[in-house]
C-alpha positions in Angstrom: -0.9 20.6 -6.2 -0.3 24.2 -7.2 2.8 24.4 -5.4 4.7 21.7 -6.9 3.3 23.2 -10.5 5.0 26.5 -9.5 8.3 24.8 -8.0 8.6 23.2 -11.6 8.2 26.3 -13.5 10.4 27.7 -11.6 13.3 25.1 -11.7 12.5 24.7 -15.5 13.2 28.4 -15.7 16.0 28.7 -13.7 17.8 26.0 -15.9 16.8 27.3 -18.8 18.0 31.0 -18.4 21.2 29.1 -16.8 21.8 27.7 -20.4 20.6 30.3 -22.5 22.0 33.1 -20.5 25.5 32.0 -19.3 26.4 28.3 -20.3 28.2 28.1 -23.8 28.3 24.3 -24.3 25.7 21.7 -23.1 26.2 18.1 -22.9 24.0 15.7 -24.6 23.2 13.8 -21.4 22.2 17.2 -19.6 19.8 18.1 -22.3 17.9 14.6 -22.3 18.0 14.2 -18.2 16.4 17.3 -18.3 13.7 16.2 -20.8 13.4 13.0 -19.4 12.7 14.8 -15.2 9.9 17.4 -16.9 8.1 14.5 -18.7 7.3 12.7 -15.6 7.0 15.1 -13.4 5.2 17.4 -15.3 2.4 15.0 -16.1 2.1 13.5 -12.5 1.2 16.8 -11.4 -1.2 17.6 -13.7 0.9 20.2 -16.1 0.0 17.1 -18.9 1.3 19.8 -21.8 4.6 20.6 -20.8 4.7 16.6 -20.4 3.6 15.4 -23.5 6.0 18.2 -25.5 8.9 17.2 -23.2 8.0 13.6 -24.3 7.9 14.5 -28.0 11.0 16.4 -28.0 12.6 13.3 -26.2 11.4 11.2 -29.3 13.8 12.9 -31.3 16.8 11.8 -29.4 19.3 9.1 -28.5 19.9 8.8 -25.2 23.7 8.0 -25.2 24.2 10.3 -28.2 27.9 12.1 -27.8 27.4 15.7 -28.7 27.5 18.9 -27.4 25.2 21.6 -28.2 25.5 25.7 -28.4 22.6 28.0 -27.5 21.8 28.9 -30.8 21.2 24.8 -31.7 19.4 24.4 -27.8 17.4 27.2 -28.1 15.4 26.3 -31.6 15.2 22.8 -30.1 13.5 23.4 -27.3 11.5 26.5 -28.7 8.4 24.6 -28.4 8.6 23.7 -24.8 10.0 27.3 -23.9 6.8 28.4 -25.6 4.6 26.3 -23.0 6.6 27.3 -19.9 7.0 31.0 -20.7 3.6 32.0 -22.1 1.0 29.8 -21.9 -1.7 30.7 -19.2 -0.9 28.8 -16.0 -4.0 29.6 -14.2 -6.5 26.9 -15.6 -4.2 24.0 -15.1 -5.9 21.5 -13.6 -5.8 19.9 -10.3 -5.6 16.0 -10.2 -8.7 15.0 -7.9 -8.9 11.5 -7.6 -11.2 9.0 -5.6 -9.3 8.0 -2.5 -11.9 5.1 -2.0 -11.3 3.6 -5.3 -7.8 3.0 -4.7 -8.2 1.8 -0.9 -10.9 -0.8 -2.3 -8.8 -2.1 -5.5 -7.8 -5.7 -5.3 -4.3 -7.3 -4.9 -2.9 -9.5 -7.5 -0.1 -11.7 -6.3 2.6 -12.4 -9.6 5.2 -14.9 -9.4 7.3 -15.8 -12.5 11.0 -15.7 -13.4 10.2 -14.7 -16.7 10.7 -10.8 -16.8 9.2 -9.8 -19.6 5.6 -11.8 -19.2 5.4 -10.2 -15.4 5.7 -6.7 -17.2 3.4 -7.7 -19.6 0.6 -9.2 -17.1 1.6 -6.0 -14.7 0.4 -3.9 -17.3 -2.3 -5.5 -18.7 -4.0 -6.6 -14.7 -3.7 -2.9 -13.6 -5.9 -1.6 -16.6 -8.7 -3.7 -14.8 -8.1 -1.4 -12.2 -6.5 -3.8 -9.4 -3.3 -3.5 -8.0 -0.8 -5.9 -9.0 2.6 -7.0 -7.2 5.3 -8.7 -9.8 8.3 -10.8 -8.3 10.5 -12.8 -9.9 12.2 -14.5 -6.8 9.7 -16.9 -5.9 11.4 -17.3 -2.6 11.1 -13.4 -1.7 7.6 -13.7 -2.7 6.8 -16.8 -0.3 8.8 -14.8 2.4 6.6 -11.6 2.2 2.6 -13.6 1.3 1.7 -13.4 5.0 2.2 -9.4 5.1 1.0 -9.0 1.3 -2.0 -10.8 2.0 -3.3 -10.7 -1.8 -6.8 -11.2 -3.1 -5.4 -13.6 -5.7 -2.2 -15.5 -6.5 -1.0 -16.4 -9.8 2.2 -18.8 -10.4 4.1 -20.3 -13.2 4.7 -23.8 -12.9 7.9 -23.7 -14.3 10.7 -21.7 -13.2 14.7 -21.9 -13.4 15.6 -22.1 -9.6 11.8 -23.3 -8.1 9.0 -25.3 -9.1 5.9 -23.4 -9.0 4.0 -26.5 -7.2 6.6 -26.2 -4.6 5.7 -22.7 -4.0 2.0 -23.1 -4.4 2.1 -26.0 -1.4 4.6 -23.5 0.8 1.5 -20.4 0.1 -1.3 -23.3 1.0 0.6 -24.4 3.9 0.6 -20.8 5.0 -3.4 -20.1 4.0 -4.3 -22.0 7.1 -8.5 -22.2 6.7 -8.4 -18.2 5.0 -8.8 -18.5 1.2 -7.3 -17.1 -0.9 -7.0 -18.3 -5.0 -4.6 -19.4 -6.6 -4.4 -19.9 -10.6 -1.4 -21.8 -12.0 0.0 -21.0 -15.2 2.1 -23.4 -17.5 3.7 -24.2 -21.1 2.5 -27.4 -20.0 -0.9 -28.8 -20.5 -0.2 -32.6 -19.7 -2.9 -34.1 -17.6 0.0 -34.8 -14.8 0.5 -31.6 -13.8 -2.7 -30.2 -14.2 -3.6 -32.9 -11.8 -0.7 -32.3 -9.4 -1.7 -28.5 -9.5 -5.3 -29.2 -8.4 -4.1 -31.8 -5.8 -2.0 -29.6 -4.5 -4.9 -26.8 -3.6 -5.0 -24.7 -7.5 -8.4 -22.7 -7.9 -7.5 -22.7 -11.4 -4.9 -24.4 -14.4 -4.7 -21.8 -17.4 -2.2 -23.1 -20.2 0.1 -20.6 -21.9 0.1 -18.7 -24.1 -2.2 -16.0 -22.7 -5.3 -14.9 -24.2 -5.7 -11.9 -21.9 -9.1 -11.4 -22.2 -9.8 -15.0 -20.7 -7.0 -14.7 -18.8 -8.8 -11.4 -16.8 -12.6 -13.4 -16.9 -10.8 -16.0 -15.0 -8.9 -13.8 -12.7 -12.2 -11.5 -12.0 -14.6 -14.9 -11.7 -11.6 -16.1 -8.5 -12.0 -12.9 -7.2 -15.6 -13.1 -7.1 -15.7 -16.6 -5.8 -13.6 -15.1 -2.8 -15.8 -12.4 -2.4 -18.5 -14.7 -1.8 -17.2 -17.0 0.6 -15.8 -14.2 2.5 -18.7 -12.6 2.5 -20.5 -15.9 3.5 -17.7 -17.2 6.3 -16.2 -14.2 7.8 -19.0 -11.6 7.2 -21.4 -10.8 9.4 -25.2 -10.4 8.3 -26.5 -7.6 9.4 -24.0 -5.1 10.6 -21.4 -6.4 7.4 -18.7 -6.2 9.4 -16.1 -9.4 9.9 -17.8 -12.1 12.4 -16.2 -13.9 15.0 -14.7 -16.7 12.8 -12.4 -13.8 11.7 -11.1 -13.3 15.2 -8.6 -16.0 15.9 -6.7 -15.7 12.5 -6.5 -11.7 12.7 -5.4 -12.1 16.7 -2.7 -14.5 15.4 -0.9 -12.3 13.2 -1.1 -9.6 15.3 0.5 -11.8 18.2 2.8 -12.5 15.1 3.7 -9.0 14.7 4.4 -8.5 18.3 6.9 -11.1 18.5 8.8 -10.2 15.8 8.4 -6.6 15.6 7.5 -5.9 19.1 4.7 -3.7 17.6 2.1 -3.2 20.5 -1.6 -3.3 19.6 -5.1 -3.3 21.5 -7.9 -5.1 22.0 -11.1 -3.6 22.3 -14.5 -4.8 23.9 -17.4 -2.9 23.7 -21.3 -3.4 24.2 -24.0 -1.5 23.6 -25.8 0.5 26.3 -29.6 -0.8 27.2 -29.8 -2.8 24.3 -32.2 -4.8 25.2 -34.2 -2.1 26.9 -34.2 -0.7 22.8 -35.4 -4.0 21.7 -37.9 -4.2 25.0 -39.5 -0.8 23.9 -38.7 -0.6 20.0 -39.1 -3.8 18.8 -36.0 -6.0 16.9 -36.4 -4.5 13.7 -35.0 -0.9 15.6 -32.8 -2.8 17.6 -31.4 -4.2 14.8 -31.0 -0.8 13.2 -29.2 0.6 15.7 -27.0 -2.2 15.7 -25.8 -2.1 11.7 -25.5 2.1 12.7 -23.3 1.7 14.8 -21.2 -0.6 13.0 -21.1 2.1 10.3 -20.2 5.0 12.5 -17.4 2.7 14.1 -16.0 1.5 10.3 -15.8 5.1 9.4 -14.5 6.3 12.3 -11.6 3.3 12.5 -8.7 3.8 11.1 -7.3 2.1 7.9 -5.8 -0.7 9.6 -8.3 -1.1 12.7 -10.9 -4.6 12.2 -14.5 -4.1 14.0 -15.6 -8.1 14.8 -19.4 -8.6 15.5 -18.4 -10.7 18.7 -21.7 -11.4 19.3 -25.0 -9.7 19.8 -24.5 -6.3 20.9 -21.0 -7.1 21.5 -18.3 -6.2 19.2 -14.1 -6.2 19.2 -12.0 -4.0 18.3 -8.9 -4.6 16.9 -6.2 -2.0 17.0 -2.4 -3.2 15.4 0.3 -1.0 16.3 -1.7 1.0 18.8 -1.2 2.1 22.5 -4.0 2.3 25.1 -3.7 5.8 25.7 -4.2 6.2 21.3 -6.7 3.2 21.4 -8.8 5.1 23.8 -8.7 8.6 22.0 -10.3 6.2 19.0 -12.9 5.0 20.5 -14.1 7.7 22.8 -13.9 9.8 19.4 -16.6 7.0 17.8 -18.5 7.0 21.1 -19.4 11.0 20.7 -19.9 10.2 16.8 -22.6 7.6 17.8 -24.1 9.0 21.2 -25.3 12.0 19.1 -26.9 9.6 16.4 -30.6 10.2 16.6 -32.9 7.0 16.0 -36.9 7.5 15.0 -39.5 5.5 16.1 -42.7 7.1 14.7 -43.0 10.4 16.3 -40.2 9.6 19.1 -36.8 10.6 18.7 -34.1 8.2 21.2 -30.4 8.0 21.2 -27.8 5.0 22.1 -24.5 4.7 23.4 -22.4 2.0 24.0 -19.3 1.1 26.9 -16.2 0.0 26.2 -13.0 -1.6 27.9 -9.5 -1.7 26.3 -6.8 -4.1 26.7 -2.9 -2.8 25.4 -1.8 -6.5 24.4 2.0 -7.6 25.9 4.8 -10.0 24.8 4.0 -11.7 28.4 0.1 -12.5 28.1 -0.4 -13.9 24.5 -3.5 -16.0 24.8 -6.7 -14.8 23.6 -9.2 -15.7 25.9 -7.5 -13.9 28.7 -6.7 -11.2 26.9 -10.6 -10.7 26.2 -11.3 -11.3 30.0 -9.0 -8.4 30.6 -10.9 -6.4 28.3 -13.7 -7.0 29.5 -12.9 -6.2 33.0 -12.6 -2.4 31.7 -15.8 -3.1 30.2 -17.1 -4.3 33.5 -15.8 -0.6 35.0 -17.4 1.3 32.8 -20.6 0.4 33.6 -20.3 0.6 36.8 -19.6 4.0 36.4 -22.5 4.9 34.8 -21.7 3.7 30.8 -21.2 6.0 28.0 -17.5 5.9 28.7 -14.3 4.1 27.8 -12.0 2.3 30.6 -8.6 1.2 29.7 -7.1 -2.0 31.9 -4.9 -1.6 34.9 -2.1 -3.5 34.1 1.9 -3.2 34.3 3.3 0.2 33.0 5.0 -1.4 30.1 5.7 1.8 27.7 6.3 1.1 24.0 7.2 3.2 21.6 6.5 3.4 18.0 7.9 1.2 14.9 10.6 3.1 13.3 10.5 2.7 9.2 13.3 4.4 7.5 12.4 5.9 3.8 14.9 7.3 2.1 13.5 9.2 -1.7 16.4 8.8 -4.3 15.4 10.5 -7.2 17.9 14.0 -9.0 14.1 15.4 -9.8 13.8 17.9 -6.7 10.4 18.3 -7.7 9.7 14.6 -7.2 11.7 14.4 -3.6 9.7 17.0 -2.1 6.7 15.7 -3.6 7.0 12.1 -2.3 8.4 13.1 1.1 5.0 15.4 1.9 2.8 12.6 0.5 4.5 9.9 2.8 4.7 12.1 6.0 1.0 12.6 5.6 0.2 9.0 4.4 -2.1 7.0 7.0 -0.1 4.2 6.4 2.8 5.6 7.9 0.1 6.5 10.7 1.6 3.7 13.5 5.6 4.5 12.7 8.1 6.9 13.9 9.3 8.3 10.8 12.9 9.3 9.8 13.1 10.3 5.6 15.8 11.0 3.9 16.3 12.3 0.7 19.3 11.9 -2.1 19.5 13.8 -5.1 21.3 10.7 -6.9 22.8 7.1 -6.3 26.2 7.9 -5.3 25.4 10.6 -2.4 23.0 8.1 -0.9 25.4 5.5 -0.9 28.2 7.5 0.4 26.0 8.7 3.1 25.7 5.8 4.6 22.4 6.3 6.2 21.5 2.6 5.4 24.0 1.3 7.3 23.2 3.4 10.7 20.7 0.4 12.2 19.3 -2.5 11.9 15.3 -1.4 11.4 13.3 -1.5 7.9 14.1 0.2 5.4 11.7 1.7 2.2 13.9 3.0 -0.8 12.2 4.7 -3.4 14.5 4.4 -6.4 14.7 6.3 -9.6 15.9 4.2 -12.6 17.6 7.1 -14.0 19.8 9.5 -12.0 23.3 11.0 -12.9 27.0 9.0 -11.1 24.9 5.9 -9.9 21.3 5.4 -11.1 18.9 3.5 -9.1 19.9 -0.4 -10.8 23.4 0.9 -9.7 22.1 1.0 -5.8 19.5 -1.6 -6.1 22.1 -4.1 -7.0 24.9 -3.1 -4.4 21.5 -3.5 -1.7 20.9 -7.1 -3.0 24.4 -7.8 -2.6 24.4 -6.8 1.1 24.2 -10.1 3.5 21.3 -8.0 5.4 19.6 -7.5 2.1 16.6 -8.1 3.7 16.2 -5.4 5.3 15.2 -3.2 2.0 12.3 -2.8 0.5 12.7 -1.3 -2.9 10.1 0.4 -5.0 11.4 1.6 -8.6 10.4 4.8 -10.5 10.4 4.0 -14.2 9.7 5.8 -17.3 7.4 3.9 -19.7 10.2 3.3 -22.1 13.0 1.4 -19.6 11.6 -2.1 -20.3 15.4 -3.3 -20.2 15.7 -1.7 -16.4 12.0 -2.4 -15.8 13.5 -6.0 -16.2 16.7 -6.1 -15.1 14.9 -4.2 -11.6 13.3 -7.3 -10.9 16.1 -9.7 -11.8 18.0 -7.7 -9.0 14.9 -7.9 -6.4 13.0 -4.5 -6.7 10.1 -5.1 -4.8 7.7 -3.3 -7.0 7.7 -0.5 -9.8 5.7 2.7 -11.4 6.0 4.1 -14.4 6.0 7.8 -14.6 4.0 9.9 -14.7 2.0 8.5 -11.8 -1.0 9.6 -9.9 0.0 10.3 -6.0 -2.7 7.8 -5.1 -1.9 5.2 -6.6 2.0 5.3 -5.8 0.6 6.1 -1.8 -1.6 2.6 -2.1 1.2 0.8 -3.6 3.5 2.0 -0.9 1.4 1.1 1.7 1.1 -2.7 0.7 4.9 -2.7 0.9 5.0 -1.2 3.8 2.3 -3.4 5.3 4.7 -6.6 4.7 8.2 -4.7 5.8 10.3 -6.9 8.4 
């Protein structure tokens, strides 16, 4: 983070001497964009007091105040923060180090609600419990993209302006299929008609507003437990905890879905273990059953973040690779096989060590069903112990080539500081991991939409918007995207400062897919990303 803490000093700086050095009138709107950029940038990247005194300075301010200010008046304004920047010791400024696990394993909240100002509200009040939390206000865009969002929880309002909630709960149930997922309807309305409708209809829960958050989140936490547990009951397996075959034919599907749409390529992978029952033979079960929930640890840490191990069935196991090639799908698993031949077991005073075989199947547009697609698999399988095991065989089938997914992100945002910032953090996301990657940045509205880079194809797009940017700030572009007829195509995440409740609001009037209020942690912005751009089209 250093780097981006010296690149911010040095900008600050640079503008600073500009004005005190040269410029002899500064505009209002200079002055306050400039106090607005260092406030959320310098606290995302850890330099908290230059934040918090930009912050306070801001507090003394209207933001469309006409004036013009001298240096005289600029400089004993911003004495205070020149203090900070020019003398303070920059050496002990902390890093942000954060838990990469916590945000991977935080749950996702599903909001649907025309009412602007309660989604903020719940938003706000959800993530402190520590789970991520996706607000729309089109009901329709938020049935559209439930498949790819796949959230832990759903709640709706019954009532909304353009759609009943019970009509969207019945379109999310119809697309459930036997996975479950809960869903808590919320209402003005307390009559026993539609609490009865809501629960025919497949509700979890009926909670009557107004609000009382706590009870709101007991309720919310007590649905994500109950799905816990019957996931953990249905789709989990036993001993090695990783998804049992009832988790197959649902996963294969949208995978199969992916392909048709998206013509995204991915792999299926079959692999046994080596003299298994030979371990169990000479062992006993209670190793054999060791080396079984091993390996399924070595393989989940091994996996990438989007892979799926199935316990297929004894020491059988699939492999699940979306957007994946043979030649990357076997790199994978020959990389887990040398993780787990090395593994050393105890029995007493003996020391043995396992490997396993494996056969690969690159899945294609022309041979769709699963049980031949295992068969196929397990053909390679079949090879690979024939020649000798320990090894990995991919299928012989047609040279079909594909290539990767492009995703187009473009970073619009005047903060240069920020742009870089985001455009290293998504080129080394692993959720970009299975895309070919074109970003773009803009250093306001009106040079991205003159560039007309959004226009050049007719593949996904991810726009990272800042609310506040000089010629056409990001509500400016978001609402000339949503007029588009291909509007679809973008996927829009908004940077916010925690004061824009208007724009926060009037962001997801125009569509904005999701928001973050600056300052942000890099984490959390890189897992929210990745859930949008898990459900891109």
């Amino acid at each position: 983070m250093s780097k981006y803490l010296q690149t911010l000093i040095k900008n600050v700086r640079k503008q600073l001497e500009a004005w005190l050095n040269e410029q002899q009138e500064i505009q209002h709107k200079e002055l306050y964009r400039f106090l607005h950029s260092i406030s959320g940038t310098a606290a995302t990247i850890g330099f908290s007091e230059a934040g918090d005194m930009a912050q306070e300075l801001m507090s003394h301010l209207k933001e469309h105040e006409e004036r013009v200010w001298n240096k005289e008046e600029l400089q004993a304004f911003l004495l205070p923060l020149i203090s900070i920047i020019y003398y303070e010791e920059y050496s002990n400024v902390d890093e942000i180090i954060e838990n990469k696990q916590e945000y991977e394993d935080k749950n996702l909240i599903l909001l649907i609600d025309d009412d602007t100002a309660l989604l903020m509200y719940l938003k706000d009040e959800l993530e402190k419990e520590g789970w991520v939390v996706i607000a729309v206000a089109d009901p329709d865009r938020a049935i559209y993209s439930y498949y790819d969002l796949n959230p832990d929880c759903v709640v709706i309002d019954v009532h909304m302006k353009d759609k009943n909630g019970l009509d969207v709960l019945l379109q999310i149930k119809e697309k459930m299929k036997q996975q479950f997922i809960p869903t808590i309807m919320i209402s003005v309305d307390k009559s026993k008609e539609i609490r009865m409708q809501s629960y025919k209809l497949g509700a979890d829960d009926f909670i009557q507003k107004p609000l009382e958050m706590d009870e709101f989140i007991v309720r919310i936490n007590r649905q994500l437990e109950r799905k816990q547990a019957i996931d953990d009951v249905m789709l989990i397996d036993e001993l090695t905890r990783v998804y049992n075959r009832k988790y197959l034919a649902q996963t294969y599907d949208r995978l199969i879905s992916n392909l048709n749409r998206r013509y995204e390529p991915f792999c299926l992978a079959l692999i046994d273990l080596d003299h298994f029952k030979q371990v169990n033979d000479t062992y006993g079960h209670t190793v054999g059953d060791e080396v079984l929930a091993t390996f399924a640890d070595v393989v989940r840490k091994g996996l990438r973040v989007n892979d799926i191990i199935i316990r297929y069935g004894g020491e059988e196991f699939i492999i699940l690779l979306p957007e994946t090639e043979a030649n990357e799908a076997k790199l994978v698993i020959e990389r887990i096989l040398k993780e787990f031949s090395n593994t050393v077991f105890k029995f007493g005073d003996s020391e043995f060590y396992n490997s396993f075989s494996a056969g690969i199947h690159e899945v294609h547009p022309t041979q769709l069903d699963l049980k031949e697609n295992i068969e196929i698999a397990d053909g390679a399988l079949y090879e690979a112990k024939e020649s000798g095991r320990n090894q990995v065989k991919v299928a012989a089938v047609n040279n079909v080539k594909y290539s990767k997914k492009p995703i187009h992100i473009g970073i619009i945002d005047d903060d240069p500081i920020i742009r870089t910032m985001l455009e290293d953090l998504i080129s080394k996301s692993k959720f970009t991991d299975g895309f070919t990657l074109d970003i773009k940045t803009f250093k306001d509205g009106m040079e991205f939409m003159e560039a007309g880079w959004h226009l050049n194809t007719k593949d996904p797009y991810l726009l990272i918007l800042d609310g506040m940017m000089p010629r056409m700030d990001g509500l400016e572009v978001l609402q000339k995207l949503r007029s588009l007829q291909y509007q679809e195509r973008f996927t829009v995440m908004m940077l916010t400062s925690r004061k824009s409740e208007h724009d926060i609001s009037r962001a997801l009037q125009l569509g904005a897919d999701d928001y973050i209020t600056k300052p942000f942690k890099l984490l959390e912005l890189e897992t929210r990303l990745g859930h949008l751009i898990k459900r891109m089209k």
